[in-house]
C-alpha positions as CSV (number, residue, x, y, z in Angstrom):
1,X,81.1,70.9,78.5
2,X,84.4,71.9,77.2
3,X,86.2,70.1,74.4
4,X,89.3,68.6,76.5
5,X,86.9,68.1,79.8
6,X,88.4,65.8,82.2
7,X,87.2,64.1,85.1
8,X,87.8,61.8,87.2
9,X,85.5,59.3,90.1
10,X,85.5,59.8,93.8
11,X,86.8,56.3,95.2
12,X,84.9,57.6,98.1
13,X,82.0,59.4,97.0
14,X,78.7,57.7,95.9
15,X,75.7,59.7,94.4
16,X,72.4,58.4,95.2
17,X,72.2,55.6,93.1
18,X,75.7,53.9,95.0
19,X,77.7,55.5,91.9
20,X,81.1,57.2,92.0
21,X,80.5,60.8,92.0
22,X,82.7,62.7,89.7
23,X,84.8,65.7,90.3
24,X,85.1,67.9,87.8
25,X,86.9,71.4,87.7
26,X,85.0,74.6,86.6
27,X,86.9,76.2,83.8
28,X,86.5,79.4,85.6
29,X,89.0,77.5,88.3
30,X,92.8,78.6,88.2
31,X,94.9,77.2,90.3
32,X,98.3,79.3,91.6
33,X,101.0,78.9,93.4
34,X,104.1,79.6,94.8
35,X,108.1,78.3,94.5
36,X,111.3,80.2,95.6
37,X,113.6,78.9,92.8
38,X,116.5,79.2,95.4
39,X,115.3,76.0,97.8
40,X,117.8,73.6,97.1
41,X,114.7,70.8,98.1
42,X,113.0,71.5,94.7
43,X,116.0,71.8,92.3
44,X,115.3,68.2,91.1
45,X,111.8,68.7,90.2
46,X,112.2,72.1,89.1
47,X,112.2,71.2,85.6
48,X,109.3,68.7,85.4
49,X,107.5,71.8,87.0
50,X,108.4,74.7,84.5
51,X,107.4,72.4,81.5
52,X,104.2,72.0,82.8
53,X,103.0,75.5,84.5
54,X,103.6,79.4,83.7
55,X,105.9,81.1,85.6
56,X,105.5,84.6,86.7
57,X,108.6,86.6,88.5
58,X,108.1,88.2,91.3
59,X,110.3,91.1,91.9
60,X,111.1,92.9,95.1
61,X,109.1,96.1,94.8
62,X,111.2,99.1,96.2
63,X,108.4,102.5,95.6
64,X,105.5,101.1,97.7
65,X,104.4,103.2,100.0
66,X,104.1,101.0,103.1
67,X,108.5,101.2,102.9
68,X,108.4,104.5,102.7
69,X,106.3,105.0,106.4
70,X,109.5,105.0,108.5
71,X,110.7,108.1,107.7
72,X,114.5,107.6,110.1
73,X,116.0,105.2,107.3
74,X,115.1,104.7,103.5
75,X,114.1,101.3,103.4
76,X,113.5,101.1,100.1
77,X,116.9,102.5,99.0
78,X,118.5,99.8,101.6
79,X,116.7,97.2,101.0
80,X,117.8,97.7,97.0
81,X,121.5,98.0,97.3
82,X,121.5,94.8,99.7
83,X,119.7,93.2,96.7
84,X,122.1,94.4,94.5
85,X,124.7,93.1,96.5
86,X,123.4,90.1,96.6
87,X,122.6,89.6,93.0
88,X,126.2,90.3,92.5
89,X,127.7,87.8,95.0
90,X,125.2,84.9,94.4
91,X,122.4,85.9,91.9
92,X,119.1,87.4,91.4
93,X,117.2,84.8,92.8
94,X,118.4,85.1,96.0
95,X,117.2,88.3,96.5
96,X,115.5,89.4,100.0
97,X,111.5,90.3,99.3
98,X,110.0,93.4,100.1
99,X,107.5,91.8,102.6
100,X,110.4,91.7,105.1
101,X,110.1,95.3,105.6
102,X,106.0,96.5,105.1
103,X,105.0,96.7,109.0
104,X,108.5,98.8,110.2
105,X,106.9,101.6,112.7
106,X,109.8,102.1,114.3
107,X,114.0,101.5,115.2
108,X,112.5,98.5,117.1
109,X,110.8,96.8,114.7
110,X,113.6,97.4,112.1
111,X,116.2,96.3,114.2
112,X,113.6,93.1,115.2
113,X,113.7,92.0,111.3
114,X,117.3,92.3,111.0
115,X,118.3,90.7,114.0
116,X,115.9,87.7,114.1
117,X,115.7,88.0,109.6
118,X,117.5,89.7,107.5
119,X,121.0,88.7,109.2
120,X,120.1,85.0,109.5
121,X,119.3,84.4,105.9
122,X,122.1,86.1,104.6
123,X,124.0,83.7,106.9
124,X,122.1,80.9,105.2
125,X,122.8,82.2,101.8
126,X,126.5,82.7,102.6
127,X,127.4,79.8,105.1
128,X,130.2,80.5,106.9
129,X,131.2,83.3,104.4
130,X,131.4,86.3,106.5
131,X,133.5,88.5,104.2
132,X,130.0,88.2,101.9
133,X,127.8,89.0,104.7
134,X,129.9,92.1,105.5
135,X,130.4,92.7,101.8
136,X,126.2,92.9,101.7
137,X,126.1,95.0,105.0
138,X,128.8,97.1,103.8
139,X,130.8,96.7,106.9
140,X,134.4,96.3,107.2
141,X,135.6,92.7,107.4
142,X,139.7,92.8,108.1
143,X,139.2,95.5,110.6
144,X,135.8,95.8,111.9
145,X,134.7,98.3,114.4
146,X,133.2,97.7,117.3
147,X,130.1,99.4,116.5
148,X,129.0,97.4,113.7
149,X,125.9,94.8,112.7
150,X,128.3,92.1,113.3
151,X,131.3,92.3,115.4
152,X,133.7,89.5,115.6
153,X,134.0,87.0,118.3
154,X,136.8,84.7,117.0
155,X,140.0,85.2,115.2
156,X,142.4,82.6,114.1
157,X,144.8,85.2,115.4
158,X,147.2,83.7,118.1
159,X,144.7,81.1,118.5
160,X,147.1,78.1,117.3
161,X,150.7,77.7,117.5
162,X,152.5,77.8,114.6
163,X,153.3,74.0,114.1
164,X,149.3,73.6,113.3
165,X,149.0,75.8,110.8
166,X,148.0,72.8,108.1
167,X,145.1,72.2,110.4
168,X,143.0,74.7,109.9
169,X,141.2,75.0,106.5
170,X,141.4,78.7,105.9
171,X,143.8,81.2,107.1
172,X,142.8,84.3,108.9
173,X,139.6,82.9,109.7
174,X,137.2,85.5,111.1
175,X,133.6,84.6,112.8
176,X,131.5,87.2,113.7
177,X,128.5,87.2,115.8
178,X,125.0,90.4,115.9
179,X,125.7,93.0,117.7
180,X,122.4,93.3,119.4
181,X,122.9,97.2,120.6
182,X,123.3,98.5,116.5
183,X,122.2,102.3,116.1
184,X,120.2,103.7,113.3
185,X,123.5,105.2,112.0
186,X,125.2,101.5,111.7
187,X,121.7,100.7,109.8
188,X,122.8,103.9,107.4
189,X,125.9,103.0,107.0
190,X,124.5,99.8,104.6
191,X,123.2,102.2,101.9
192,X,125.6,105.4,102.3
């Protein structure tokens, strides 16, 4: 009953009479629904889709109180400076969502999120750029410490001789792996 009503016919709907049945929306109907800008799947349709739908931004929220639960480490302080980080090194879009970090109890579940999380995305973010991933974690890249996030596994260090130097694509190449046994103070050291 609205002046631009559309519908359209069921191919495989009949009424009672053998006719097509129509669908038509309700206008109380809205439909919603979701895109990460960042997916790199969706960049070529991405503009077809923002002239034909509203966008809303969704922000990470850092003053709910389901962060603020786990009283050992101030999630939402953390979780805001790795953003920051990361808006700085990449962009705003590529920011880490507060949903991440709304069921932490305890060091477990914290260092659960991180481990099988956090860490992995920022390594999908920054692939193969470890100076940015200890740059976001705050954690020393030419000399890391043992008891870090990430400690390194592989040094181009004395690894070649000499003569091979041309062969390998970037000098002083560092790879670093989780360090599965972080303390809450490694976890501090992000945001202090």
């Amino acid at each position: 009953g609205e002046k631009e009503e559309l519908s359209i016919n069921l191919p495989y709907s009949k009424d009672e009479k053998g006719n097509p049945k129509k669908l038509i929306i309700p206008k109380n109907l809205h439909i919603l629904a979701t895109m990460n800008t960042v997916d790199k799947s969706i960049a070529l349709i991405d503009v077809a889709l923002r002239r034909r739908f509203e966008f809303i931004e969704c922000l990470p929220k850092y003053d709910l109180e389901e962060l603020k639960k786990y009283k050992d480490i101030d999630l939402p302080k953390m979780l805001e400076i790795i953003n920051n980080r990361i808006t700085i090194l990449k962009n705003e879009h590529y920011q880490i969502g507060h949903s991440y970090f709304l069921k932490i109890d305890s060091f477990e579940s914290l260092k659960n999120i991180m481990i099988k999380d956090i860490i992995p995305l920022l390594q999908e973010y920054f692939y193969d750029d470890w100076e940015s991933i200890c740059a976001v974690l705050n954690q020393d890249y030419k000399n890391p410490k043992k008891n870090q996030l990430l400690i390194i596994t592989k040094s181009q260090d004395n690894l070649f001789k000499k003569e091979f130097n041309e062969l390998t694509e970037f000098r002083n190449k560092k790879v670093f792996k989780i360090n599965y046994s972080f303390t809450k103070e490694e976890i501090k050291e992000i945001y202090n």
